[in-house]
C-alpha positions as CSV (number, residue, x, y, z in Angstrom):
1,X,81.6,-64.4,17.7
2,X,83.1,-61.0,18.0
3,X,80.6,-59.2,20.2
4,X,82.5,-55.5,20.2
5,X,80.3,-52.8,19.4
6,X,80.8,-49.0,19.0
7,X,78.4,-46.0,18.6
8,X,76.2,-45.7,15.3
9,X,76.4,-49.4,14.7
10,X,73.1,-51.7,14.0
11,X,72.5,-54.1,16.3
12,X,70.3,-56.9,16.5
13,X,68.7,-57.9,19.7
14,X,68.1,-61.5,20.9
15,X,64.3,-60.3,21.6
16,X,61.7,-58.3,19.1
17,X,60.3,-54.9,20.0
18,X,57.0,-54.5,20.1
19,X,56.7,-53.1,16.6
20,X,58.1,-56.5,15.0
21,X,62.0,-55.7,14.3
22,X,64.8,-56.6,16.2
23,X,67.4,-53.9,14.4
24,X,68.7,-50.8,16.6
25,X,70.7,-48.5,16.2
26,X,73.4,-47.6,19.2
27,X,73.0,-43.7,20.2
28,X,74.6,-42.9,23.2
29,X,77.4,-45.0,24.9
30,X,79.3,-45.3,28.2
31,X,78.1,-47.0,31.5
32,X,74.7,-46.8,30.0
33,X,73.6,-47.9,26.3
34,X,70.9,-46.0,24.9
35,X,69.5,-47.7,21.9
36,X,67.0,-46.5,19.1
37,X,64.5,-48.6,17.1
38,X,65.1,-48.4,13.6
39,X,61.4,-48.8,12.8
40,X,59.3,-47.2,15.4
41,X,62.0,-44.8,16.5
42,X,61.8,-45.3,19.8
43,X,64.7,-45.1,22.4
44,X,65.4,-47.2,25.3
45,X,68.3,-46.9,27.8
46,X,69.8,-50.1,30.0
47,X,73.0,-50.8,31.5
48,X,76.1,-52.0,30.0
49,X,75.6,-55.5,31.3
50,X,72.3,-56.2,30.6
51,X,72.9,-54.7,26.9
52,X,75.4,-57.4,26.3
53,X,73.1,-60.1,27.6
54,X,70.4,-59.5,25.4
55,X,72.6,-58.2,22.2
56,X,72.6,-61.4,19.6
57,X,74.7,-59.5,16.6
58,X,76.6,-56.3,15.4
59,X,76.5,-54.9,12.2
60,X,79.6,-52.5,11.8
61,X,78.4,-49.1,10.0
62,X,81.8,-48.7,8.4
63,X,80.2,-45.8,6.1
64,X,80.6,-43.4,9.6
65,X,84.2,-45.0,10.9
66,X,85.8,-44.3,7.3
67,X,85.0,-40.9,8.0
């Protein structure tokens, strides 16, 4: 499974937040990932590493990259 992932794509996280979805949406990118709920809206921050560990699926937002 291609794992590559790029800002403004969805993501779906092996774990649920504590508001009952797993669905995110990428925000800021570089050594850090910073990651927003797309339910509660809440924003979490964690290393590259650790972002990959725990990242189960991407779902490409092509709508932004044709842009």
């Amino acid at each position: 499974m291609d794992k590559s992932f790029a800002l403004n794509d969805q993501v779906i996280m092996k774990k649920q937040h504590a508001c009952g979805t797993n669905l995110w949406t990428i925000t800021r990118m570089g050594v850090d990932i910073k990651i927003k709920c797309d339910n509660c809206g809440r924003e979490i921050m964690m290393d590259r590493l650790e972002f990959q560990k725990k990242l189960k699926k991407v779902n490409k937002n092509e709508e932004i990259k044709e842009n």
